[in-house]
C-alpha positions as CSV (number, residue, x, y, z in Angstrom):
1,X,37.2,19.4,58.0
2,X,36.7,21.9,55.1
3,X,33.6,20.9,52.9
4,X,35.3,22.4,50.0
5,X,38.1,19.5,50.1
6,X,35.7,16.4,49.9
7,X,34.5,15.7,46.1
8,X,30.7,14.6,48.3
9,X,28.7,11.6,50.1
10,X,28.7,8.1,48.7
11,X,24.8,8.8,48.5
12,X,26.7,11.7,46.1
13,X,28.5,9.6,44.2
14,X,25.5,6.8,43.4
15,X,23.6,9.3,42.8
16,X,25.6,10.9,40.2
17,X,26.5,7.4,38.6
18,X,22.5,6.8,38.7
19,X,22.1,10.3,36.8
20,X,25.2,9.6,34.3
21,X,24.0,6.0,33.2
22,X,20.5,7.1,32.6
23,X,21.3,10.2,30.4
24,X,23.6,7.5,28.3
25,X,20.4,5.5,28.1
26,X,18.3,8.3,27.1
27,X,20.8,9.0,24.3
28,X,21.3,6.2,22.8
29,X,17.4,5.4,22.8
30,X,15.2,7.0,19.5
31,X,12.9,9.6,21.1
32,X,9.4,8.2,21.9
33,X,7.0,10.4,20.3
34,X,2.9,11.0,20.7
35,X,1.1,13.0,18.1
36,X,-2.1,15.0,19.1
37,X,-4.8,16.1,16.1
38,X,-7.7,18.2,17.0
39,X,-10.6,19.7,14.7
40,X,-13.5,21.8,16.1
41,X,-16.9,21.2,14.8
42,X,-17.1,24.0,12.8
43,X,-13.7,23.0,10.9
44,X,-15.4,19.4,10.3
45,X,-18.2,21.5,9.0
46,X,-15.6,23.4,6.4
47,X,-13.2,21.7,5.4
48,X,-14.2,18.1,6.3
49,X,-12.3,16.0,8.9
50,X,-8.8,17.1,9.0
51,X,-7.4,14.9,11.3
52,X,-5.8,12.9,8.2
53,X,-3.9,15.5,7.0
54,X,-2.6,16.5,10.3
55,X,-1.3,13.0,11.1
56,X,0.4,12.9,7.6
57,X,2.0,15.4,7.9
58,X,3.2,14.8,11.4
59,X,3.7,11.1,11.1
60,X,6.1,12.3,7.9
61,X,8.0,14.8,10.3
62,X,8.6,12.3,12.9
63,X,10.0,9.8,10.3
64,X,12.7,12.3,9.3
65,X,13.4,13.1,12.9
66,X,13.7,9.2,13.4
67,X,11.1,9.1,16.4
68,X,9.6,6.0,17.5
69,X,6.5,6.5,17.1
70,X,4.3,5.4,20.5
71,X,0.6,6.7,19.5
72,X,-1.6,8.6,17.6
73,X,-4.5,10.4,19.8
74,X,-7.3,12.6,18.6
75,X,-10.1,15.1,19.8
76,X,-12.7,15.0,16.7
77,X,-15.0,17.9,17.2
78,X,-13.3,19.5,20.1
79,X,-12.9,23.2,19.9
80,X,-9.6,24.5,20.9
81,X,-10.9,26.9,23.4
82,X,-11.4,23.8,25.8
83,X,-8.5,23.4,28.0
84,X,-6.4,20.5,27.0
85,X,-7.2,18.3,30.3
86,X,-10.8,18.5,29.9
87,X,-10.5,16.3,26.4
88,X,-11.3,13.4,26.4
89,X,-8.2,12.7,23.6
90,X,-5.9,14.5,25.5
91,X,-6.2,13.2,29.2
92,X,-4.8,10.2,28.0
93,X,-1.7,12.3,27.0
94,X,-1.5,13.2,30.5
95,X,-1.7,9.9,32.0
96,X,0.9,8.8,29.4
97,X,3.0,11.4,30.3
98,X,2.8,10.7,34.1
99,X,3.7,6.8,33.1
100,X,6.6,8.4,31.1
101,X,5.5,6.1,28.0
102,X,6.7,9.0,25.6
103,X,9.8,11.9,25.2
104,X,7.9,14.4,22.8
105,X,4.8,15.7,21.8
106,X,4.1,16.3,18.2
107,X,1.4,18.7,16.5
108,X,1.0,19.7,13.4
109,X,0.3,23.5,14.2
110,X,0.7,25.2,17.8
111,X,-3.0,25.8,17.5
112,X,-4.0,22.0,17.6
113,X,-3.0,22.1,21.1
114,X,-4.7,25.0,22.1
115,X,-6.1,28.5,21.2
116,X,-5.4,29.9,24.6
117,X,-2.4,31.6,25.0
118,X,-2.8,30.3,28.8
119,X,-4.2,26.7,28.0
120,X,-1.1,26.5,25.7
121,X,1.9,27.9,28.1
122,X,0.2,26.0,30.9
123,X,-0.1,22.1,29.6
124,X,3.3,22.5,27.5
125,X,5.0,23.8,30.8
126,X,3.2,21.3,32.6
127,X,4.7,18.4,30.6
128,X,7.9,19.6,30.5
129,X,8.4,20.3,34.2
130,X,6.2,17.5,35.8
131,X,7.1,14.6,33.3
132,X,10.1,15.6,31.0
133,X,7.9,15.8,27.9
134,X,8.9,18.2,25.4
135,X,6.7,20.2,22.1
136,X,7.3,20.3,18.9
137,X,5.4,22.0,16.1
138,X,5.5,20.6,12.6
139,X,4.4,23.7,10.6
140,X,6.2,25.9,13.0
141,X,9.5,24.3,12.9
142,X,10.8,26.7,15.1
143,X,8.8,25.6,18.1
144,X,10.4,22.9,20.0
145,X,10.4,23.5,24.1
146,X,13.4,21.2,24.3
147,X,15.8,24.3,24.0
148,X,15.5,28.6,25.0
149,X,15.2,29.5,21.7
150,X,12.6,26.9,20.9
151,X,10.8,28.1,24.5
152,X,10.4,31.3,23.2
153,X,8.9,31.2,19.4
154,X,6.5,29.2,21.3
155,X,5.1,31.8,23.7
156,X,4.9,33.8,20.8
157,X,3.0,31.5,18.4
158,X,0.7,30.8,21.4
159,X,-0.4,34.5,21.2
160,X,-0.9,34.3,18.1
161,X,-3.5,31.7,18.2
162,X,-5.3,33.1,20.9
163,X,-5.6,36.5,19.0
164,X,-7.1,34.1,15.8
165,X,-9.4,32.8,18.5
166,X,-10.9,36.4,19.5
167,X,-11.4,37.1,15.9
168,X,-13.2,33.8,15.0
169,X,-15.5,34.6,18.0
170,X,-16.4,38.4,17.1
171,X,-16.7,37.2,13.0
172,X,-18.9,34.6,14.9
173,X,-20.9,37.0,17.0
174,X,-20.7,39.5,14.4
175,X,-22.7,36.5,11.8
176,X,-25.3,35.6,14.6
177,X,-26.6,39.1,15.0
178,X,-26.6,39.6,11.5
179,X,-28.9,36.7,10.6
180,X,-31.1,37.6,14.0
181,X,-31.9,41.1,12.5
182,X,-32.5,39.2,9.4
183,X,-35.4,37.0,11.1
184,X,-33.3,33.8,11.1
185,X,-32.5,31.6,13.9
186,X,-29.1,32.2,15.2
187,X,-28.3,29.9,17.1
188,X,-28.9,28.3,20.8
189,X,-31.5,25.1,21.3
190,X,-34.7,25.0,19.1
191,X,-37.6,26.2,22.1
192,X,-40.4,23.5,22.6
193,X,-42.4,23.1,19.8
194,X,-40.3,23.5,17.1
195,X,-37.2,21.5,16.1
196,X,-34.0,22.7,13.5
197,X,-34.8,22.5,10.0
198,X,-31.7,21.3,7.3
199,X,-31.1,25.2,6.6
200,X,-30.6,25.8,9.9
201,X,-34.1,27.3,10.6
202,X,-37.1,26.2,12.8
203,X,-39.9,24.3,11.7
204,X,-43.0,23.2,14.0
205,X,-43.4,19.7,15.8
206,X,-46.9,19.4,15.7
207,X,-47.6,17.2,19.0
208,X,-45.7,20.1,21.3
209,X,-47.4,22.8,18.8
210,X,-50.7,21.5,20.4
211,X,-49.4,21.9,24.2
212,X,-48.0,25.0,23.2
213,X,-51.4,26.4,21.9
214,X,-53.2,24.7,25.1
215,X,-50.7,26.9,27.2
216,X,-51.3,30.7,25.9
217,X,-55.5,30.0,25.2
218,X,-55.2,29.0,29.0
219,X,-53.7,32.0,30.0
220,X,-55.6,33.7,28.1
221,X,-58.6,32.5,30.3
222,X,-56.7,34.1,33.1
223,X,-55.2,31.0,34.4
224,X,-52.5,30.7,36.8
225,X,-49.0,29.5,35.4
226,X,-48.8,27.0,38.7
227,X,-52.7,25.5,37.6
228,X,-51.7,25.1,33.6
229,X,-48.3,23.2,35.3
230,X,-50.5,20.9,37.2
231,X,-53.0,20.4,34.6
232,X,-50.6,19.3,32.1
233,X,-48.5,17.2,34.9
234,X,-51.9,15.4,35.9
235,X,-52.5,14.5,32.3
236,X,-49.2,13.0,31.7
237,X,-47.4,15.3,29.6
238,X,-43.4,15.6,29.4
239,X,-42.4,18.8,29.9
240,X,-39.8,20.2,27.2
241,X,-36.3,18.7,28.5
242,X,-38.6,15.5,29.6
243,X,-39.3,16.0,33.5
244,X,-42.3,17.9,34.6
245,X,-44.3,21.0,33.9
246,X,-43.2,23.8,36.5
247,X,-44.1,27.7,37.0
248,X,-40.8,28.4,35.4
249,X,-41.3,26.0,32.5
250,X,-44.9,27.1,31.4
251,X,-43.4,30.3,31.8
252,X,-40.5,30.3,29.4
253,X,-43.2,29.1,27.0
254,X,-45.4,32.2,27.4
255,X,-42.5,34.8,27.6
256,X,-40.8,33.0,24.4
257,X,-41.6,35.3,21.6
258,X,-40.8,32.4,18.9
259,X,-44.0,31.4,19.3
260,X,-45.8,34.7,17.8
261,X,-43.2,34.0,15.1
262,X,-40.9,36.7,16.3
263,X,-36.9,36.4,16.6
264,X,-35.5,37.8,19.8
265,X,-31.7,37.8,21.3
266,X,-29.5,39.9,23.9
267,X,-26.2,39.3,22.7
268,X,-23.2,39.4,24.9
269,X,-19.7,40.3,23.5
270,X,-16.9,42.2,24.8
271,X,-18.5,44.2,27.7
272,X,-22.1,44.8,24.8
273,X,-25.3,44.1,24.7
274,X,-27.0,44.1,21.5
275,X,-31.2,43.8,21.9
276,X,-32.7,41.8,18.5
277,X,-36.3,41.7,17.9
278,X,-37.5,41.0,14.7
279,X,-39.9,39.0,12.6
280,X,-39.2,35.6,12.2
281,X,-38.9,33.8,8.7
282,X,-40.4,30.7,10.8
283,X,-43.8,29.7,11.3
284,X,-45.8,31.2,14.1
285,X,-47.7,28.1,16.4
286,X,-50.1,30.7,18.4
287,X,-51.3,34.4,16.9
């Protein structure tokens, strides 16, 4: 019997009637849409939330596209270098997405997604190939992963937010060396004994001043870092992140040149090192 002269299986046939009725369904049914808003911290900090402009302005677009709107999901204070799975707004959109509960994901700028070029191409590919979800972009109309065309202006926007995310990071770097060689704190946890003023800059907490001082006029007496650790456990004394004293803890208090009221940094960008050390504009706790 030539294979060529059958039309197929009855498992064919269901299978293709099973296939034919849902794509009517699916047609006839208004697209079920999600929309995602993100801010970083630092956009909170400029320009104040955010996240109500961005769902304006896509819960506006997805009423002229008649979508059925299904929900509205934010990441406040998430920074869009943080792959999309690891927030805590977006792994619902996953496990939506797995339930099929939605057709289309909405943004109001490719960026809000992700500033990774791979984060970006990775989840949209992911949702499109594991659970049938397609991307659209409000701002950039062009994007919209449910046809080639749309496919492609989105691998291209992509890169262009990841090239705004390297120059946000070096005009960062670029800012936290500046104010280091200025004597300013730039950045990173305030050390023990001092906490983070409203500017920005250190001031002294006088209770962990006193251990402080108790630590550098002991070794000053010669000492051992693993005697001051016990001395200070034995008298009940939390050490900085609450646990107790060790050789490596008194030790980052006595190599910590905050304390002489000195600002030092080893920067790290793009394959540097930049070496900072500087008077501090902050109060000295030991001389």
């Amino acid at each position: 019997m030539s294979l060529q002269a059958v039309s197929g299986s009855r498992r064919v046939a269901r299978l293709r009637e099973r296939n034919k009725v849902q794509a009517e369904a699916k047609a006839t049914a208004a697209t079920r849409a999600v929309v995602y808003v993100r801010v970083s911290t630092d956009e909170q900090v400029a320009s104040g939330n955010g996240l109500a402009d961005q769902e304006r302005a896509v819960r506006a677009f997805a009423e002229s596209q008649s979508y059925a709107l299904v929900d509205v999901i934010a990441d406040p204070g998430v920074s869009g270098a943080v792959r999309p799975a690891d927030r805590p707004g977006f792994s619902r959109i996953l496990a939506m997405a797995e339930a099929r509960a939605f057709d289309i994901l909405l943004v109001a700028k490719i960026d809000r997604l992700s500033r990774d070029l791979r984060h970006a191409l990775t989840t949209v590919s992911d949702l499109a190939e594991l659970h049938d979800v397609a991307f659209r972009s409000v701002t950039e109309a062009v994007i919209d992963t449910s046809n080639p065309m749309g496919r492609m202006f989105f691998t291209f926007f992509a890169g262009m937010a990841e090239q705004e995310r390297y120059v946000i990071r070096d005009r960062t770097a670029g800012g936290r060396t500046t104010k280091a060689r200025k004597g300013g704190f730039a950045g990173g946890q305030a050390p023990y004994g001092y906490e983070r003023d409203l500017e920005g800059g250190l001031r002294i907490v006088p209770a962990q001043a006193r251990v402080v001082r108790r630590i550098f006029e002991a070794r000053k007496r010669k000492t051992t870092l693993k005697a001051i650790a016990e001395t200070l456990n034995a008298d009940g004394i939390p050490a900085p992140k609450g646990g107790r004293w060790s050789i490596s803890t008194v030790a980052y208090v006595t190599d910590n040149m905050k304390y002489r009221g000195a600002i030092e940094y080893l920067f790290r960008w793009n394959g540097q090192e930049t070496h900072v050390l500087a008077d501090g504009d902050h109060e000295a706790i030991v001389k």
